[in-house]
TIVONU-225305 format. One record per residue (C-alpha): residue number from 1; residue in three letters; chain; x, y, z. Coordinates in steps of 0.02 Angstrom, whole numbers. Layout:
  pos  code  unit       u       v       w
  NUM   Ala     A       X       Y       Z
...
//
This chain:
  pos  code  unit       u       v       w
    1   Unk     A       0       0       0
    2   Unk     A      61     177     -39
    3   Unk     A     115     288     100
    4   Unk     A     -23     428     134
    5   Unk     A      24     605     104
    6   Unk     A     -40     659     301
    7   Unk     A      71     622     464
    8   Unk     A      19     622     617
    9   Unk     A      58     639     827
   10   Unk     A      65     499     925
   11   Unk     A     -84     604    1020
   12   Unk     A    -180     630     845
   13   Unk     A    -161     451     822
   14   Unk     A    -242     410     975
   15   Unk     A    -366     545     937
   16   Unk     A    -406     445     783
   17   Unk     A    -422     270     843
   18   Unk     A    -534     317     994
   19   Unk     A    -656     402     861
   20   Unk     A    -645     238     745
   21   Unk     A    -698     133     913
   22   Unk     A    -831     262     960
   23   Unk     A    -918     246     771
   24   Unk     A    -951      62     798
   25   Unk     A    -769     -13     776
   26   Unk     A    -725    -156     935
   27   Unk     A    -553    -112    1025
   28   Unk     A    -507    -297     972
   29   Unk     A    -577    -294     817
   30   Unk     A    -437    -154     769
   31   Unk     A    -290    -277     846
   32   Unk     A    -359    -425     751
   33   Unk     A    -353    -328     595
   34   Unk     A    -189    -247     642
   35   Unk     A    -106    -414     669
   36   Unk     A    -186    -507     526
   37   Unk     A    -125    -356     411
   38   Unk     A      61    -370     510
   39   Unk     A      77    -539     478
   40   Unk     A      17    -545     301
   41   Unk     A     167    -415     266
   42   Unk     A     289    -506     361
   43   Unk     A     245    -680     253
   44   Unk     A     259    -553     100
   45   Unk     A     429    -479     120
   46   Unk     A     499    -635     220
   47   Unk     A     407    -797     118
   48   Unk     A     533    -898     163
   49   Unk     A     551    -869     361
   50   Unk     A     512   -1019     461
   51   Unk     A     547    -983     628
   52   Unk     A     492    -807     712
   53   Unk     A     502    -756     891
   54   Unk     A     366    -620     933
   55   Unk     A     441    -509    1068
   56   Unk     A     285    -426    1163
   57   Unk     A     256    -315    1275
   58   Unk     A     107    -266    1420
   59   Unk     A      -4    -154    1299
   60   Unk     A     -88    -151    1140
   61   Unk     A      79    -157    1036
   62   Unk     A     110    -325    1120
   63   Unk     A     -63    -380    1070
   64   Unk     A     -46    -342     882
   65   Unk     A     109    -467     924
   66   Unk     A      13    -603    1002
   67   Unk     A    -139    -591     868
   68   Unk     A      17    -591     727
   69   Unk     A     106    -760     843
   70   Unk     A     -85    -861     845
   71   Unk     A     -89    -811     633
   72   Unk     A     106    -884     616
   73   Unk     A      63   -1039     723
   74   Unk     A    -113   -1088     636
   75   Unk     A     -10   -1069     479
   76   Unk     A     114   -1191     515
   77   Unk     A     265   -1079     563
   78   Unk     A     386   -1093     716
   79   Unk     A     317    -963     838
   80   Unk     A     386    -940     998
   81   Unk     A     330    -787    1102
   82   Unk     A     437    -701    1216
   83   Unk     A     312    -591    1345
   84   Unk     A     399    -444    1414
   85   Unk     A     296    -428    1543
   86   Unk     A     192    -555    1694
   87   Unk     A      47    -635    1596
   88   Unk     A     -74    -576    1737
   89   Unk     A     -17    -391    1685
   90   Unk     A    -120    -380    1535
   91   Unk     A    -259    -318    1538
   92   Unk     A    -419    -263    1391
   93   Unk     A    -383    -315    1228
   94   Unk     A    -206    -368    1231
   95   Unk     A    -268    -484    1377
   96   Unk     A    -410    -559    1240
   97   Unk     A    -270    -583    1111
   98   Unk     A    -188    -658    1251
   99   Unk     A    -288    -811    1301
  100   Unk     A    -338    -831    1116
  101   Unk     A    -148    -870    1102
  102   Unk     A    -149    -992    1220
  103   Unk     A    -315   -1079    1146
  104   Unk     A    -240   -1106    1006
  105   Unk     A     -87   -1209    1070
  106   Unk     A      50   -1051    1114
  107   Unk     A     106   -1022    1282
  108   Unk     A     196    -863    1306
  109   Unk     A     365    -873    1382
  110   Unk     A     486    -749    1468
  111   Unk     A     591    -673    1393
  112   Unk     A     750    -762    1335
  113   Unk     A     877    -676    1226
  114   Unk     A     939    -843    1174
  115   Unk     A     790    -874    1081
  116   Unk     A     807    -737     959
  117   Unk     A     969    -826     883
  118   Unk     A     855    -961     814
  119   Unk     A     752    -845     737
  120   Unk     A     732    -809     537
  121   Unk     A     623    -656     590
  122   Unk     A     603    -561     756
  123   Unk     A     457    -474     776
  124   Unk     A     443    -305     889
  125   Unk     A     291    -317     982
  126   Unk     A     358    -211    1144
  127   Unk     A     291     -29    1148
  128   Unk     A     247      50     957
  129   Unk     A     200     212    1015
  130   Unk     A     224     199    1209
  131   Unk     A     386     226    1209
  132   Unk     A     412     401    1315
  133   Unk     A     574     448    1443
  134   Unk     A     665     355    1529
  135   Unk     A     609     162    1490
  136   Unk     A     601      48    1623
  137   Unk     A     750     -91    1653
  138   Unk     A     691    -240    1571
  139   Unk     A     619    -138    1417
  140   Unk     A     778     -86    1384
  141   Unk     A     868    -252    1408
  142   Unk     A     753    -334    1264
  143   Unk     A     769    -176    1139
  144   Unk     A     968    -204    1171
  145   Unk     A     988    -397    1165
  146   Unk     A     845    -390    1002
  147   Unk     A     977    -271     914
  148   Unk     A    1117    -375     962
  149   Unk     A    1078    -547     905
  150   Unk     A    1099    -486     706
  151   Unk     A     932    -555     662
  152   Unk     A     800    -455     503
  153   Unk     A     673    -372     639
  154   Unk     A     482    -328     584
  155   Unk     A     420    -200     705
  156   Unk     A     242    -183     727
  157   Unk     A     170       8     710
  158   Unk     A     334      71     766
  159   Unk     A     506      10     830
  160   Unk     A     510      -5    1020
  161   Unk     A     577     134    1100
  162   Unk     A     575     268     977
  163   Unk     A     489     429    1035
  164   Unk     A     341     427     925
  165   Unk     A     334     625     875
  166   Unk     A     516     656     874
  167   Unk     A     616     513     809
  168   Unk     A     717     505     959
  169   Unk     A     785     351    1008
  170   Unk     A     779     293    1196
  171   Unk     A     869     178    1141
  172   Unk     A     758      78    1022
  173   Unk     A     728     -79     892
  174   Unk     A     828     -54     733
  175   Unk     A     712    -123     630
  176   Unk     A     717    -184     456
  177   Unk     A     535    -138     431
  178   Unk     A     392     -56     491
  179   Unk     A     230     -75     469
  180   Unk     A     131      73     545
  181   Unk     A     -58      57     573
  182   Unk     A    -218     203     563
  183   Unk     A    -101     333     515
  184   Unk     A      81     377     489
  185   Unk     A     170     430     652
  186   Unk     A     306     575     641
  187   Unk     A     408     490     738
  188   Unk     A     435     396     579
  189   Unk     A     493     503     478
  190   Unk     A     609     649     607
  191   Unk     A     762     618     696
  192   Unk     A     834     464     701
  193   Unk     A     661     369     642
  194   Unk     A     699     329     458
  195   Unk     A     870     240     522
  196   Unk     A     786     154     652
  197   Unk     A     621     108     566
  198   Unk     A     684      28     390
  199   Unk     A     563       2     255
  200   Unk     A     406      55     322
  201   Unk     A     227       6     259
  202   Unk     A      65      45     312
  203   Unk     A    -127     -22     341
  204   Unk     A    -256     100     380
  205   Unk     A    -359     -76     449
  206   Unk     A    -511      -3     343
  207   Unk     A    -524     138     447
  208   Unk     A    -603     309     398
  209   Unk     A    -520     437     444
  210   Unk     A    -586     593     560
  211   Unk     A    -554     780     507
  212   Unk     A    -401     809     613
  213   Unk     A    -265     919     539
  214   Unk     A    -117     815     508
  215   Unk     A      65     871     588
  216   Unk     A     142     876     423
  217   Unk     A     115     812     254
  218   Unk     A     250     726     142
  219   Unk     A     291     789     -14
  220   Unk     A     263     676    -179
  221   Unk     A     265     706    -369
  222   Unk     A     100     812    -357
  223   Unk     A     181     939    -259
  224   Unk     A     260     979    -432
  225   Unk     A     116     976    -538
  226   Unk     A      15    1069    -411
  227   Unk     A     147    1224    -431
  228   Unk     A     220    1195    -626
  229   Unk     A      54    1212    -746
  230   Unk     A      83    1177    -926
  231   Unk     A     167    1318   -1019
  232   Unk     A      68    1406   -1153
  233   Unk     A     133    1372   -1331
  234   Unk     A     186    1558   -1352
  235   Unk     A     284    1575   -1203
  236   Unk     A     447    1661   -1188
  237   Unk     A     584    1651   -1061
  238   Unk     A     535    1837    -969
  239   Unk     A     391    1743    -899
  240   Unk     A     458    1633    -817
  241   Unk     A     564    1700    -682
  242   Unk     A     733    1810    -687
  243   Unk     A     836    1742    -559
  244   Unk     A    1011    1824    -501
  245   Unk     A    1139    1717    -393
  246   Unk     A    1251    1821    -277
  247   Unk     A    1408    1738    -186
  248   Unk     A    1568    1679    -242
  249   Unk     A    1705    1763    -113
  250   Unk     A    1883    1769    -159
  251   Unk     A    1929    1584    -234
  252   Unk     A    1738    1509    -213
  253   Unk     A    1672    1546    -388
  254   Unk     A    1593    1353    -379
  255   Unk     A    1451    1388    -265
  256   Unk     A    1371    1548    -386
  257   Unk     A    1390    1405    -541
  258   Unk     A    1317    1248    -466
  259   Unk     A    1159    1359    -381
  260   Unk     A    1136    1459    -560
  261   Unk     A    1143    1287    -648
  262   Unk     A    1006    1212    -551
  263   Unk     A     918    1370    -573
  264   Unk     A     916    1349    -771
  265   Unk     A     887    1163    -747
  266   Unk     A     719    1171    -634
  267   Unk     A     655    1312    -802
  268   Unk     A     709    1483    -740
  269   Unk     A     688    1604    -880
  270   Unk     A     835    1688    -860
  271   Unk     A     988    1666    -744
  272   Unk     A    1147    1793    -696
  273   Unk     A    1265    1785    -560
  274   Unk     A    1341    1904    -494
  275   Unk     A    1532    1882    -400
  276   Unk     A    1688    1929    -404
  277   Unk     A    1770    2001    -577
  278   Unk     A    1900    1853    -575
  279   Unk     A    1753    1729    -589
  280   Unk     A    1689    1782    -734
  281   Unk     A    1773    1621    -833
  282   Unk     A    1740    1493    -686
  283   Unk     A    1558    1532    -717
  284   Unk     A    1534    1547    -895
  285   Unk     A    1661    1459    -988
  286   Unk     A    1534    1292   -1015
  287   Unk     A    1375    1359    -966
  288   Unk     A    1358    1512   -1110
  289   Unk     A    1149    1531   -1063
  290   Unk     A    1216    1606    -901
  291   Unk     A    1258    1816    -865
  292   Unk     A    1368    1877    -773
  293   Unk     A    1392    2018    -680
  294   Unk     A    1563    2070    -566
  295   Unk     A    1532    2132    -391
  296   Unk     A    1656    2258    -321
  297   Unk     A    1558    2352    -189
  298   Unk     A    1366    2365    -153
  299   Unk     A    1338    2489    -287
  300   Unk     A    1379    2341    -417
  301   Unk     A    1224    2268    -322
  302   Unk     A    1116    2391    -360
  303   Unk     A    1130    2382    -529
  304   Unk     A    1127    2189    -528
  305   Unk     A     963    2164    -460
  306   Unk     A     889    2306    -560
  307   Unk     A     781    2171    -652
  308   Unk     A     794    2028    -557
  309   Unk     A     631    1943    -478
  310   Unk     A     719    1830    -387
  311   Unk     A     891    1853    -280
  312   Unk     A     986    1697    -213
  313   Unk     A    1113    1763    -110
  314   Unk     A    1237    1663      -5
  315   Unk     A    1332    1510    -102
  316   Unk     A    1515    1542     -75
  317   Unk     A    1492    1732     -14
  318   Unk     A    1604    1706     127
  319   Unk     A    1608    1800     303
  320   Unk     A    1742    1922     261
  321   Unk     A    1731    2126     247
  322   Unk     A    1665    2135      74
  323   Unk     A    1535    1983     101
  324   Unk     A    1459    2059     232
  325   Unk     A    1433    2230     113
  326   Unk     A    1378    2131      -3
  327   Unk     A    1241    2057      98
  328   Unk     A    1186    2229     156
  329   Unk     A    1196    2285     -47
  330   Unk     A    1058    2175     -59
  331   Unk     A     930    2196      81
  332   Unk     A     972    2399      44
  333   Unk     A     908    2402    -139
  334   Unk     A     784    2270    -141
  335   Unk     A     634    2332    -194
  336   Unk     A     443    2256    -170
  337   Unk     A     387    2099    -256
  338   Unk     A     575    2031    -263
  339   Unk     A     606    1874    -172
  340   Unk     A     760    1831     -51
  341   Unk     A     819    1660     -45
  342   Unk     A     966    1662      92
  343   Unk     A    1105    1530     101
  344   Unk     A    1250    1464     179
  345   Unk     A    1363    1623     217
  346   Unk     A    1214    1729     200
  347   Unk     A    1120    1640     368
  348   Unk     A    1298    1668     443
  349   Unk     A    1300    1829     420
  350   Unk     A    1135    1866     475
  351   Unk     A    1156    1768     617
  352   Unk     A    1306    1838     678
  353   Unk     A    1260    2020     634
  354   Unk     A    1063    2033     652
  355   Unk     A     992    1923     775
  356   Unk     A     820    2017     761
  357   Unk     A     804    2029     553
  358   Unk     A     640    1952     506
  359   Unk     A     559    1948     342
  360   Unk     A     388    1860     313
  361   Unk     A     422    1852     137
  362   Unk     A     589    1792     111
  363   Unk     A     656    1599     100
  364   Unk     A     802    1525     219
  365   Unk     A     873    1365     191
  366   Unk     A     967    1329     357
  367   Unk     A    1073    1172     390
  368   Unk     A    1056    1130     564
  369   Unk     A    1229    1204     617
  370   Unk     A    1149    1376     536
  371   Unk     A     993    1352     604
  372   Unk     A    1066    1338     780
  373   Unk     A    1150    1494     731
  374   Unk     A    1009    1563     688
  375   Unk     A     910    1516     836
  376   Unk     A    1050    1542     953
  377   Unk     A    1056    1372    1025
  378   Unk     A    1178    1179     980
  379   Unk     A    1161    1083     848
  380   Unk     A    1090     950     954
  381   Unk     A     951    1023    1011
  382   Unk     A     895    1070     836
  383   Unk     A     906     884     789
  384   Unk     A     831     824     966
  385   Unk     A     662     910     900
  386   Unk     A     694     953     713
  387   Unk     A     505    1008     712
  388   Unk     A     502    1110     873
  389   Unk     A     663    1189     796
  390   Unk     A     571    1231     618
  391   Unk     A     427    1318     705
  392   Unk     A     537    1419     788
  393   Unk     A     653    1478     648
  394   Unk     A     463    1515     577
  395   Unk     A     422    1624     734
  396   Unk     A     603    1711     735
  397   Unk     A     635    1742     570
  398   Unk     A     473    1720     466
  399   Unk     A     461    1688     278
  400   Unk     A     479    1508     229
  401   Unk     A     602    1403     304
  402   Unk     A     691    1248     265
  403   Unk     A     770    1159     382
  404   Unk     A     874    1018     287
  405   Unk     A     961     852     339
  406   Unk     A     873     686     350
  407   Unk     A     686     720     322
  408   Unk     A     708     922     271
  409   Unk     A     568    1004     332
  410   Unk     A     492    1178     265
  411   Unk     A     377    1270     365
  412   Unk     A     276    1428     379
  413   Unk     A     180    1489     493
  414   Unk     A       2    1476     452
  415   Unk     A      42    1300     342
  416   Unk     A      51    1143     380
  417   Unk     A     253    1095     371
  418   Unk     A     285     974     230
  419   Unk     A     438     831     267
  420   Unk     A     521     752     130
  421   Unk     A     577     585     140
  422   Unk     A     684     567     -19
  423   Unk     A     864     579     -31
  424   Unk     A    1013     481      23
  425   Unk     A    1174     506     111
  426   Unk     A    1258     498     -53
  427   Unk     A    1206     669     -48
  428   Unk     A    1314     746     104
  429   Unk     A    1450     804     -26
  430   Unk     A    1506     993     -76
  431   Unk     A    1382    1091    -175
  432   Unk     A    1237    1015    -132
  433   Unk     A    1176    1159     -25
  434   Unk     A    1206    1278    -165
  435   Unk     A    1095    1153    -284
  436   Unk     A     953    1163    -180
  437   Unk     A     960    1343    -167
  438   Unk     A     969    1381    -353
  439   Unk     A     822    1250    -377
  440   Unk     A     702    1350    -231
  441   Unk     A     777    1502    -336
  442   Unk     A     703    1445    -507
  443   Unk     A     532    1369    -429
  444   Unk     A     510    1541    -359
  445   Unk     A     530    1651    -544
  446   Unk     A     377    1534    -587
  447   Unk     A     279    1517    -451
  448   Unk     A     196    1658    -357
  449   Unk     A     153    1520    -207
  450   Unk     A     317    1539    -125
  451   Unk     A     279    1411      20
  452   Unk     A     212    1280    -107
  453   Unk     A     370    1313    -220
  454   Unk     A     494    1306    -117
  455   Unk     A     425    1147     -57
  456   Unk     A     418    1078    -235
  457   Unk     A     593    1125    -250
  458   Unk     A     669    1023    -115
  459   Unk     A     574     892    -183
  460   Unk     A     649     884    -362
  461   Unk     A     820     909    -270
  462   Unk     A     798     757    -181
  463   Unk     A     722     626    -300
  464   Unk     A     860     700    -430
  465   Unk     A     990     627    -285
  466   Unk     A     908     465    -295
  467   Unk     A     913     469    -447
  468   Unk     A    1098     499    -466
  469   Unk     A    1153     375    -330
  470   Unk     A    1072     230    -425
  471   Unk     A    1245     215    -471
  472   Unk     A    1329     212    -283
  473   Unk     A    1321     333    -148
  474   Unk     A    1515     370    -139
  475   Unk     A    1590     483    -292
  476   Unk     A    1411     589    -313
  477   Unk     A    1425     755    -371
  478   Unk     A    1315     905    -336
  479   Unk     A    1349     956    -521
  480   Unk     A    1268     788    -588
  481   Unk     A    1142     833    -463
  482   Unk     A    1094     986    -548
  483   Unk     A    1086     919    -707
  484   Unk     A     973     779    -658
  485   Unk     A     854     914    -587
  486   Unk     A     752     923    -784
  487   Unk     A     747     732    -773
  488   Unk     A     652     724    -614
  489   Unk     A     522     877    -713
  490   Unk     A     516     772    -860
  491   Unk     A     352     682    -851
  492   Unk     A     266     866    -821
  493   Unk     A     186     942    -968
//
């Protein structure tokens, strides 16, 4: 089944299975379904496992486990179930699933970390989304010796002991996959989640859906299509965006051509950058559709972004004297209707220089060193909460933000943040950064939905880097990145 678009709390979730129980829907009948649909997934991917050990726990989670164990048994596997927890402790609907277990031939057993050795598949039936603080002793024993014994782990809504809404892990299961239940849990997708959740998969166990407004929603191919119409048969480049790229210090004329390539490549009408003198031939020599225009002093600015809709300014501008006029240059003489996308040495800068400078209608495209920077806080407490740290670069700084890494979030205020959940490590390389700015750069000379395009644009940045390390993760370059960008727009019309 495809993943849905919406993600949700771990409290929303709740929300949502306590309405689907008070329209008609039995507490048990929801664990029957979600083990019958866990188990059918686990035969899928695994068709040849013979012998599983269901780890469960005291609650629900550990119920989906048991209903999943009686399934395995009645169809002839090698089940052993390893309670995590005094039989007499279970209680409601994990305490049904329970004695159904042991009607149909299973006794539960304690748990034994030998067992898992034996096992083709271990199955994480401990917490799903339970897991908050500090967990207790022999919670954190089983999550440890389940990692440890080097067996393919199927966790069941989510791996034990990841926080469910931030991706934190306490520790928890490293799972090989997930499948998730009702509704996708952020938790999935933030922090440490994807590393620690696997392949994840997902059964709504046929259950509609109340109007609650999700956390965030994850981008897919129709965030393009939704922002990119068709272009009219007598169109002509001035329509559709004229984008200037300012950066490039002293010996960093790289940055200014990779951003103004990805520019051109996501359909900006026009392009120019604007750097240092020297870098005139860096820039142009084998990309002739791009201007150029040298930067000496902020006056140069001025007449740069004389018709410019869009200014990118940041790849490779450095921290130095002249950067910082530079920087000024630009907020002096912009004028209304032109967009800011700040990046890299830009955030820097404004971090360093202007810790009250807020804009509702510019874009900043933080890494979380800047945006710790920016928020004047560590690194790890951005990526303890990435979300928490998004609406608050939205509250300080305004505009549109876009907080990348592992699940790059953008954010508003007044939106619903979108997550994307494409991309691969292949992609922590030099240059990258100034791709993704040129690309928000370009979707914004198009566009005049500067939330919606800036979230298409991290998008096609991402799937272009999957695209690219179908060949290997090690060697990619930003450059082939940027190219790859027109690919991933192809199949628009």
């Amino acid at each position: 089944m495809l993943l849905p678009r919406e993600i949700f709390t771990a409290a929303q979730v709740r929300q949502l299975e306590a309405a689907a129980i008070a329209g008609g829907i039995p507490g048990y009948t929801l664990m029957k379904r979600a083990g019958t649909a866990a188990f059918a997934a686990l035969r899928q991917r695994w068709p040849l496992a013979r012998a599983l050990a269901v780890v469960a726990g005291p609650g629900n989670n550990g119920g989906d486990g048991l209903v999943l164990a009686r399934l395995a048994h009645q169809a002839g596997l090698d089940v052993t179930v390893l309670l995590v927890a005094e039989p007499d402790a279970l209680r409601g609907e994990a305490r049904e699933a329970f004695e159904e277990l042991r009607e149909a031939g299973v006794e539960a057993r304690p748990f034994d970390p030998a067992v898992l050795a034996r096992a083709d598949v271990v199955v994480d039936a401990l917490l799903g989304i339970g897991a908050r603080g500090n967990l207790r002793a022999d919670l954190r024993e089983a999550i440890e010796a389940i990692n440890a014994a080097g067996r393919r782990v199927f966790a069941i809504d989510l791996p034990s002991g990841l926080d469910p809404d931030t991706g934190h892990a306490l520790p928890a299961v490293r799972a090989t996959a997930t499948i998730t239940f009702i509704a996708l849990k952020q938790g999935l997708f933030l922090g440490e989640g994807p590393e620690y959740a696997g392949d994840i998969q997902f059964d709504g166990l046929q259950v509609t859906r109340a109007p609650i407004e999700p956390a965030l929603r994850r981008l897919t191919y129709e965030s393009l299509a939704e922002v990119l119409p068709p272009r009219p048969r007598q169109s002509h480049k001035g329509q559709f965006g004229r984008v200037l790229i300012v950066g490039g210090g002293a010996g960093m004329p790289g940055a200014v051509r990779l951003a103004a390539e990805a520019a051109l490549r996501v359909g900006a009408g026009l392009v120019t950058v604007a750097s240092l003198p020297e870098h005139l031939a860096a820039v142009t020599a084998n990309r002739p559709e791009l201007m150029f225009r040298g930067l000496r002093d902020g006056c140069d600015v001025a007449d740069a972004m004389a018709n410019a809709d869009v200014i990118a300014v940041g790849p490779g501008l450095g921290r130095d004297a002249w950067a910082a006029r530079i920087l000024g240059a630009v907020f002096e003489n912009r004028r209304p209707g032109q967009r800011i996308v700040a990046d890299a040495d830009a955030l820097n800068l404004i971090a360093a220089e202007d810790d009250r400078l807020r804009l509702d209608d510019w874009v900043l495209t933080p890494h979380p060193g800047e945006a710790a920077r920016l928020l004047g806080t560590n690194v790890a407490d951005v990526q303890h909460d990435r979300l928490a740290a998004l609406r608050e670069l939205c509250t300080q700084r305004g505009g549109v933000i876009v907080l990348k890494g592992a699940g790059t979030l953008i954010g508003a205020q007044g939106q619903v943040p979108r997550l994307c959940d494409h991309g691969n490590p292949g992609m922590s390389a030099p240059g990258m950064g100034d791709v993704l700015t040129g690309a928000v750069a370009g979707f914004l000379g198009q566009s005049d939905r500067p939330f919606e395009a800036t979230a298409a644009a991290v998008y096609t940045h991402a799937v272009a880097g999957d695209h690219c390390a179908r060949l290997g993760l090690r060697g990619l370059l930003a450059l082939e990145v940027a190219q790859e960008l027109r690919v991933v727009l192809a199949q628009l019309p």
